[in-house]
N, C-alpha and C positions, 0 to 999 in steps of 0.2 A: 548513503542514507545518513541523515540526522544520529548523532552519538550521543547518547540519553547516559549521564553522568550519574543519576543522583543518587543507586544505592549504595555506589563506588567513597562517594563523598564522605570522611571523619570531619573535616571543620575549614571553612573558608571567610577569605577576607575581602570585603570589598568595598574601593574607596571613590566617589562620587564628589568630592569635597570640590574640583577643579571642572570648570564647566569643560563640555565637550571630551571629557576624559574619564575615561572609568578603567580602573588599576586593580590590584589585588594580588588574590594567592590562594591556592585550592591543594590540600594535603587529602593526595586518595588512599586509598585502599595497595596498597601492593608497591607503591612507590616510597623511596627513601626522601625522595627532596621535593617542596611543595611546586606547582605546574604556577606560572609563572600569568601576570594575565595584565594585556594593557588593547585600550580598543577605545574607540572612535567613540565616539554618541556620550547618550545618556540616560539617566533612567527613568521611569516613571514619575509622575509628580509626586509621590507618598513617600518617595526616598532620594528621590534629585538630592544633592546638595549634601548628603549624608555619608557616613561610613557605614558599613552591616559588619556584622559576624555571624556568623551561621555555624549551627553544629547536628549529625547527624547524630539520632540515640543509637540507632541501627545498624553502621554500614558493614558492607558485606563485596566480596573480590568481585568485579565484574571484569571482562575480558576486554569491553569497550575500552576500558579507563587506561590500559596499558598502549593502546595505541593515539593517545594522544600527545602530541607536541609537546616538549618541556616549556616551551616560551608564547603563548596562545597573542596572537597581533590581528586586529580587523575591525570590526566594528559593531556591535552591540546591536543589541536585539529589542525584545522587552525581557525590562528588570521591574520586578514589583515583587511588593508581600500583599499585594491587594487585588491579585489577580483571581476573580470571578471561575468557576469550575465550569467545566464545559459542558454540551448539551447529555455526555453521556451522565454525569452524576446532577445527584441535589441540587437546586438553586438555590437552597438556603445551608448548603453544605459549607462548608469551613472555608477561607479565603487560601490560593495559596501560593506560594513561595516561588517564585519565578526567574532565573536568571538564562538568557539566553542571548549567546552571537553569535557570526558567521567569523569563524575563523581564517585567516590566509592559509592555513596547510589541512583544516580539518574540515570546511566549512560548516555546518549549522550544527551547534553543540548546545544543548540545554541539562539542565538541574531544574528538576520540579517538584513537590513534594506539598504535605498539611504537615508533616510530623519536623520540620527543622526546628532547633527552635534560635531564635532570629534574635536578633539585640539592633538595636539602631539608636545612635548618635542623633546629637541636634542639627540644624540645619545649617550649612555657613552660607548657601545661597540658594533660595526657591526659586520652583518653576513655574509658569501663571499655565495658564488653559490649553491659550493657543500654542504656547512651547511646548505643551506636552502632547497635544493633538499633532504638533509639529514631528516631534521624536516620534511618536506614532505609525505617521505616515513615512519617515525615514525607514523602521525597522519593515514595517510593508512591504517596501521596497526594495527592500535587503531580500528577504522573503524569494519577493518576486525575481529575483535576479539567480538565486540561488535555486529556486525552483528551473528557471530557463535552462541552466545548466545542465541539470537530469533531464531534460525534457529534449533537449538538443534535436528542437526543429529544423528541420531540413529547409536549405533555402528554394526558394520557387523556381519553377522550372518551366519550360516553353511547354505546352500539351502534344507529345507526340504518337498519342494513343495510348493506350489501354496494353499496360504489361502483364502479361500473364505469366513471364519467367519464375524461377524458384526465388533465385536473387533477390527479385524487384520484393516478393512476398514477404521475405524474411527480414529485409530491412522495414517492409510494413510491419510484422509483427512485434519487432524489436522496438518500434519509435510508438506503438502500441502501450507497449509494456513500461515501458519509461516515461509517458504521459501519467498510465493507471499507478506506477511508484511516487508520482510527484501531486498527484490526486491525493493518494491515501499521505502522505507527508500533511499536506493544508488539513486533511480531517483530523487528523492527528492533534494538529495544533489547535485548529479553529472548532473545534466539537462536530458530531455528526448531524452538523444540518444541510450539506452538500450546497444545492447550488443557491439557496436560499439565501444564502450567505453570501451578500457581496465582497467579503472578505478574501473568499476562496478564489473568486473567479476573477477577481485583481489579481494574487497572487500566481494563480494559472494563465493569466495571460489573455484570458476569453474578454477582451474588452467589449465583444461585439454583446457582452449580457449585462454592461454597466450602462445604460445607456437610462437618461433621466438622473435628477437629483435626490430619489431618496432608495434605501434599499427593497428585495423585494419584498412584497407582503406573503399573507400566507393564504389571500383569497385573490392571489394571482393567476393561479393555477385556474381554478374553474372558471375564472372572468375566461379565460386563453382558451379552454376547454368548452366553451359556448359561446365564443365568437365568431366562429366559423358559419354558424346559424345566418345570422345577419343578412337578408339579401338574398336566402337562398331556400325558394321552393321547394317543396315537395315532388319529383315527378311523378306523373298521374297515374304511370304504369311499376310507380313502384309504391303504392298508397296499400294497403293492407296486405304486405307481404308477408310479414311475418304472421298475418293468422291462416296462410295459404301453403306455410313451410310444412312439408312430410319430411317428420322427423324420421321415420324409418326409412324414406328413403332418401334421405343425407347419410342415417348408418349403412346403407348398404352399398353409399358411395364410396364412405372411408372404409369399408371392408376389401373391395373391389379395387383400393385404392393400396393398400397394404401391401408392403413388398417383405421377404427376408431378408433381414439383417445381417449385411457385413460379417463373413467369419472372421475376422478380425477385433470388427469391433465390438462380439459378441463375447469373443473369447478376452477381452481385456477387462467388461463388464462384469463379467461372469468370477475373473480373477480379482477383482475387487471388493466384490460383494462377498467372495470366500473369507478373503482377509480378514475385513470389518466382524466378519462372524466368528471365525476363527481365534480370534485374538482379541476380543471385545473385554476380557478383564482385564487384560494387560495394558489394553487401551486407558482404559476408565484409572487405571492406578499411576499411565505414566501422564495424562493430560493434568492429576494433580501437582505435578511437583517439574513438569517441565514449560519450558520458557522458550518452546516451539524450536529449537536446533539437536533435538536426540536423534542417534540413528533410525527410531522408530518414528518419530515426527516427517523424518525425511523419506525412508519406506515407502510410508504411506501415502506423505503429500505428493510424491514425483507416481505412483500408480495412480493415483484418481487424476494427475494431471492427463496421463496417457488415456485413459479411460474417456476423461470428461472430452480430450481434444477430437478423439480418435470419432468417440459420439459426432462430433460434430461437422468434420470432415469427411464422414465416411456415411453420414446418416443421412444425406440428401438423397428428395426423391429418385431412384431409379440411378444409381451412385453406378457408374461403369469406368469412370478415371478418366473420362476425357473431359470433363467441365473443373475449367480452372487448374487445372494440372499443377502449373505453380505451385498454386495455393495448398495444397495436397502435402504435395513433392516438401515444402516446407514447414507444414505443421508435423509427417513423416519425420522428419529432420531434427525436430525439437523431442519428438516423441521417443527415438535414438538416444536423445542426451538426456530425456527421464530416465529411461531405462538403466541406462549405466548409471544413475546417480543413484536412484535404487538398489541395484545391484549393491552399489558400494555399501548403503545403511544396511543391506542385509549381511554382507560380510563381516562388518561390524557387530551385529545382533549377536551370530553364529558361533564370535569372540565371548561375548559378553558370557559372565559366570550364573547370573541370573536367569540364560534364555538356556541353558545345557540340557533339560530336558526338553525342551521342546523341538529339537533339533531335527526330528524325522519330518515336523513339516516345515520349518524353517528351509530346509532339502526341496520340498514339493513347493514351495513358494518361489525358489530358486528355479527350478527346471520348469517352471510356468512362464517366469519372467524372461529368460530366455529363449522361448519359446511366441513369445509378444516381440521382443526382440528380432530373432529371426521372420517372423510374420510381415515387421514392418519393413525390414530389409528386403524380403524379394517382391512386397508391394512397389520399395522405394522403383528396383530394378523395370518391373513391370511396367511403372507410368513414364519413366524415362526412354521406352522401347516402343513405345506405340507412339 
């Protein structure tokens, strides 16, 4: 994933003066000698042609900053001090501070910030429009190249049916998961307007939603959404149906339609919904001050993943384990490698000096989780036996 620099950052240099080169020197947090910096491109028109310095008021040790490169070589990204705040803040919020490349050892590394504060030299050579719409569509590119990478499509293959193996599943689920990492990557960057944004879906690859010369609107939607009308009748036998509909007895179809619930996945629900109640001040005190990797962050997040998957796999109509076995057999699989991962943050917890009295349920949260655990495990054995 992208390496977000900028709380790490005390003061950088960076020099634009020589087209098609951008050089510098970035003094972080924790390091004795400054990170070293020479890369391709250019930077935005507001600063093309310029030198910067930059200085953080704030900076603070970040763990990112230590596994960066001493010598950063590739190609540049967008560089501006005029870069526009994304859909998640203000439009008329502060401009801000933007340095971003694709590194050869690190790949995508940004510094972003409103509070640097920035100095810039005079120009020794400008950029005109189309150079910079130019650089533009270069870092795009960059973008999109480095997105492909996480994404790592599988190449096509002859159709030889319908896999239902565990295999076949898990490698769906993984190229799944690595699509939805390189999704939330472009929101990240591009603000949250998702596919709205031709941006993003250059960048993802989806060319098949570039299609036309301008981007999309935002009364695209319900044009798309009432197009389907066009051409297409009413059938005669289905003209006032809905004032024909007995609600009570549709309720008494989805009554009649109700099955019991997965012990399994009743029992993961259940240890979930404990949690969240059980520990709901601890929560609230550690979601202020943490940056989502605490052992309790992780706790929690690998239960609800177990919980949330387990729902999903195990909550189809009339669920007896023989529809999609695979698919099962590999969400199973993953559901194994929350548990331990859980396990692990609550080890950690049990350490912790802060959690010492809570420890009789910290016990009972354990002996639960392994008990989800063992659940999934003689499921696993059960669908690979039938």
């Amino acid at each position: 994933m992208a390496l977000r620099l900028d709380t790490a950052v005390i003061r950088g240099e960076i020099d634009n003066t020589t087209r098609d080169n951008v050089r510098g020197r970035l003094w972080l947090v924790g390091r004795e000698y400054p990170v070293i910096i020479d890369l391709r491109g250019n930077a935005w028109r507001d600063v093309a042609g310029c030198k910067l310095s930059f200085t953080n008021p704030k900076p603070s040790p970040s763990a990112v900053a230590a596994g960066l490169q001493p010598k950063q070589k590739g190609q540049v990204g967008d560089l501006t001090t005029s870069r526009k705040p994304n859909a998640n803040t203000p439009a008329e919020g502060p401009n801000t501070f933007y340095f971003e490349w694709f590194s050869e050892e690190n790949g995508r590394v940004f510094i972003e910030g409103t509070d640097f504060e920035v100095s810039i030299s005079g120009w020794v050579w400008e950029m005109n429009e189309s150079q910079e719409e130019a650089q533009k569509m270069a870092s795009l590119r960059a973008m999109r190249d480095w997105l492909a990478g996480i994404i790592q499509r599988p190449d096509p293959k002859d159709d030889d049916g319908f896999d239902d193996s565990e295999e076949a599943w898990e490698n769906s689920l993984k190229q799944s998961d690595r699509l939805a990492d390189a999704h939330m990557e472009a929101i990240e960057k591009y603000g949250a307007e998702g596919l709205h944004d031709s941006r993003i879906a250059f960048v993802m690859g989806w060319d098949h939603m570039l299609g036309g010369d301008r981007e999309p609107g935002p009364d695209d939607e319900d044009a798309q959404g009432e197009a389907w009308k066009e051409g297409h009748e009413v059938l005669p036998e289905l003209e006032g149906i809905e004032e024909d509909f007995d609600d009570q007895a549709f309720s008494e179809y989805l009554e009649e339609s109700e099955r019991e619930a997965h012990p399994l996945q009743t029992m993961a629900q259940n240890f979930v919904l404990r949690l969240l109640t059980e520990i709901e001040e601890e929560r609230c005190e550690n979601t202020a001050v943490s940056d989502g990797s605490t052992p309790l962050d992780s706790f929690i997040r690998n239960s609800m993943n177990i919980s949330g998957k387990l729902a999903g796999a195990l909550g189809t109509h009339d669920f007896d384990g023989t529809f999609q076995t695979g698919h099962t057999l590999a969400i199973l699989r993953r559901c194994l490698s929350w548990a331990n991962e859980a396990l692990a943050a609550l080890n950690e917890l049990m350490e912790a000096p802060e959690w010492r009295d809570r420890q009789e349920l910290l016990i009972d949260f354990r002996a639960e989780l392994f008990a989800i655990r063992d659940g999934v495990n003689d499921l696993r054995k059960k669908l690979r036996t039938e």
